[in-house]
N, C-alpha and C positions, 0 to 999 in steps of 0.2 A: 504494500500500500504506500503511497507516496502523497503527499501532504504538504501545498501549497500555502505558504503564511505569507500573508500580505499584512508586514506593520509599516507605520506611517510614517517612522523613523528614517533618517540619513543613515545612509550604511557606512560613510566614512565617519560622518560628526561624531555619531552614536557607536562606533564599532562594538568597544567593549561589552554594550547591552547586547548589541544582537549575537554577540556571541559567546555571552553565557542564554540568551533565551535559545540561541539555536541549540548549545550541547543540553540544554536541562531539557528541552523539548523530545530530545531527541535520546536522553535517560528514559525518561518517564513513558515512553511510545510501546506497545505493545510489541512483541519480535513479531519482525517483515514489515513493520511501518519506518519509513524516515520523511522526514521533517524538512524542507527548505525554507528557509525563512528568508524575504526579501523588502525590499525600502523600498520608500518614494524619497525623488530629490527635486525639488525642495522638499523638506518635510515637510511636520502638520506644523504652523510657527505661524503669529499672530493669530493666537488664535479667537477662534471665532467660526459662525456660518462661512464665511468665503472659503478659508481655508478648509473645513471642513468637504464642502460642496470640490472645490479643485481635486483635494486628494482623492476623494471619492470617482470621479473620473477617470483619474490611472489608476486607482484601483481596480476596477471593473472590466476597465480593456487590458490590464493585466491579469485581469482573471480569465478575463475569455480566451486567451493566450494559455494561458494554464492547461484550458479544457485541451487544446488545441500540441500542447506538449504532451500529453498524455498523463497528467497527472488525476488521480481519485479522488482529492475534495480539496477545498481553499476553505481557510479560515481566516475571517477579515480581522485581524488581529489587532483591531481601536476599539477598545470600548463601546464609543457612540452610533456604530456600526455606518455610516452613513455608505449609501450605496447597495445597501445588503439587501433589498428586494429587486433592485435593478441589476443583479446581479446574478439572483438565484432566476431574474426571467431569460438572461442571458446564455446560462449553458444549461446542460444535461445533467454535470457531476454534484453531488450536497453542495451545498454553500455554508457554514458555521456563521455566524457572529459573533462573536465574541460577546458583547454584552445584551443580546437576545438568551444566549446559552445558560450566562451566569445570573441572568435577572432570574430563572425559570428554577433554575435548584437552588436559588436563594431560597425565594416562595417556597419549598419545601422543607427548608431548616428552621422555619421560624415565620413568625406570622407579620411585623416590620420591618421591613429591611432598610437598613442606614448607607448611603453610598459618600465612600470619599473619595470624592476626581482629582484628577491634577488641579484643576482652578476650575475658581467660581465662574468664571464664565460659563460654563457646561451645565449649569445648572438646571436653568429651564432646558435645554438640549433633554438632560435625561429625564426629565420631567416627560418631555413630548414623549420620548423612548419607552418608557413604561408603560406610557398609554396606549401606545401601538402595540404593544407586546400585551393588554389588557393586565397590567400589574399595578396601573395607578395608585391605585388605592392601598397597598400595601407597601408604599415606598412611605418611607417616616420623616425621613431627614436628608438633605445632600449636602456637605461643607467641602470646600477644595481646602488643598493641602499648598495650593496655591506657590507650585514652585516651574521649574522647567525642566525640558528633559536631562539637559547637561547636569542638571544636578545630581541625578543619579549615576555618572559617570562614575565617581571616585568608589561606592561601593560597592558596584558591577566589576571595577576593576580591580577588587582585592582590600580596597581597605575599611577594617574593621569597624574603626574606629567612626567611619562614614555610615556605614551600614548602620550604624548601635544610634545615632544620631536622625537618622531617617525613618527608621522603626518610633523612636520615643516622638518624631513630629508627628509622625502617625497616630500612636496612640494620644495625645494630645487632644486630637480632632476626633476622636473617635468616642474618646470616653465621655461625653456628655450627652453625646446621642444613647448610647447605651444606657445610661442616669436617667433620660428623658425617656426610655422604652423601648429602643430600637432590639429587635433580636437579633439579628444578624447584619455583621459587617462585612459590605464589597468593597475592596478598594478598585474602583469604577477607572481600570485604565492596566493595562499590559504592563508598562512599567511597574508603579507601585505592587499591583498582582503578584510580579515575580519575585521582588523584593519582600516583601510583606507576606500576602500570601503563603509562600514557598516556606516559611518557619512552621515545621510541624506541630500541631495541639494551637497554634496560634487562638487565645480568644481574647475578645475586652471584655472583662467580667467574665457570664456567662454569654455572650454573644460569642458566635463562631466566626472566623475571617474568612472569607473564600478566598480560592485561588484561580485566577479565572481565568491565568496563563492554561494549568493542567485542565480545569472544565471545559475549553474551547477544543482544545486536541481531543479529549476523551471522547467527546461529543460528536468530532469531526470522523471518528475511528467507528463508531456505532453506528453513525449514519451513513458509512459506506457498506458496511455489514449487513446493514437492513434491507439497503439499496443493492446488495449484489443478492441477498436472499428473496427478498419478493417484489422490488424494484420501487420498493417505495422513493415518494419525491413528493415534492410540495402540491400543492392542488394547482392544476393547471388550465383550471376556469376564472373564475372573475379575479381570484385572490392573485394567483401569478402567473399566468397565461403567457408560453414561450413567444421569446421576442420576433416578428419576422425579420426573412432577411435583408429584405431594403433596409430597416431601422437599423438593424446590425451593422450593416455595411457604411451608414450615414454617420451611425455614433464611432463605427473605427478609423471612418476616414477623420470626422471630427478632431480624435486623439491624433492620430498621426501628423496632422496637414496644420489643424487649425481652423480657423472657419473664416471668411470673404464676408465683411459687412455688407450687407446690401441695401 
């Protein structure tokens, strides 16, 4: 099985992240699964809708690309998954989201669930996300940790001392949601995920931390299984109806060429 990650990260800016999430990904994979994990350049950076909306576009024609290398499922490895229905109308293979995935076995650990993003700006973002994903109502609290990605550099890249300081920012933010009721903590973003998450028995208080690096792959690995067993795939009527291929052909040129104001 082979297993395309589409994160939003710079693959030179970012090295060191993506290359403990490619080896930890690629630990934790089931034997005969590996794991490619790949960037967008520019990254995800001022952020915001725009940004969000641009990465999301090389996402998607590099996912159709994917289909098209013969890989068995992408996992949109951003949190706020943008893209992720135009994407699942675009090929044949599973498509993961990452935070479709982790919103969903949240809701099964607990009946609140607390999300900490990278920054406040994502806020209303995951707000909308929940609702699409019909979890609104079980989301309790959102606070960003409101940092960037380069900050995770030094403890991706070995140091401790980084690490032990990015975890206590964390629980910072995390433990008054917990005070306030929340049951369960996501940290709403691939990065903090791997960092945070990835600490076994992780809880605040009695809340559980997800890890939503390992639930996107796990997820990604079951829904090719299911899919090679009885071919299950999304509903291909009103909800996600495969793209034709004019539109296909208009959105790849799009990507490639650029568009002609007219």
């Amino acid at each position: 099985m082979r297993i395309y990650w589409q994160s939003f990260i710079d693959a030179t800016a970012s090295a060191a992240y993506l290359a403990k999430l490619s080896s930890y990904l690629n630990e934790i994979a089931s034997p005969g699964t590996t794991v490619e994990v790949h960037g967008i350049s520019p990254p995800d950076r001022g952020f915001g809708r725009l940004s969000e909306f641009r990465c999301a576009v090389q996402a998607v024609d590099q996912g159709i690309q994917a289909e098209a290398d013969g890989y068995d499922a992408i996992v949109m490895g951003h949190f706020q998954d943008p893209g992720l229905y135009e994407l699942k109308s675009a090929v044949g293979i599973p498509v993961v989201g990452t935070g479709e995935a982790t919103l969903h076995l949240a809701a099964q650990l607990g009946r609140m669930i607390a999300l900490v993003s990278l920054d406040d700006v994502y806020r209303n973002m995951h707000r909308e996300q929940a609702d699409l994903y019909g979890l609104g109502h079980r989301i309790s609290h959102i606070a960003g940790l409101n940092i960037l990605p380069s900050d995770f550099s030094a403890a991706f890249a070995g140091d401790e001392a980084a690490k032990v300081r990015m975890i206590d920012g964390f629980r910072k933010v995390a433990e008054p949601m917990v005070a306030d009721g929340a049951d369960v903590i996501v940290p709403a973003g691939v990065l903090p995920g791997l960092l945070i998450g990835g600490e076994y028995g992780l809880k605040i208080g009695a809340a559980p931390v997800v890890n939503c690096a390992a639930v996107a792959l796990m997820q990604a690995e079951m829904q090719v299984r299911l899919h090679r067993l009885n071919g299950l795939e999304p509903n291909r009527g009103p909800h996600c109806c495969r793209a034709p291929e004019q539109a296909m052909g208009d959105f790849r040129q799009l990507a490639a060429q650029g568009f002609r104001r007219g």
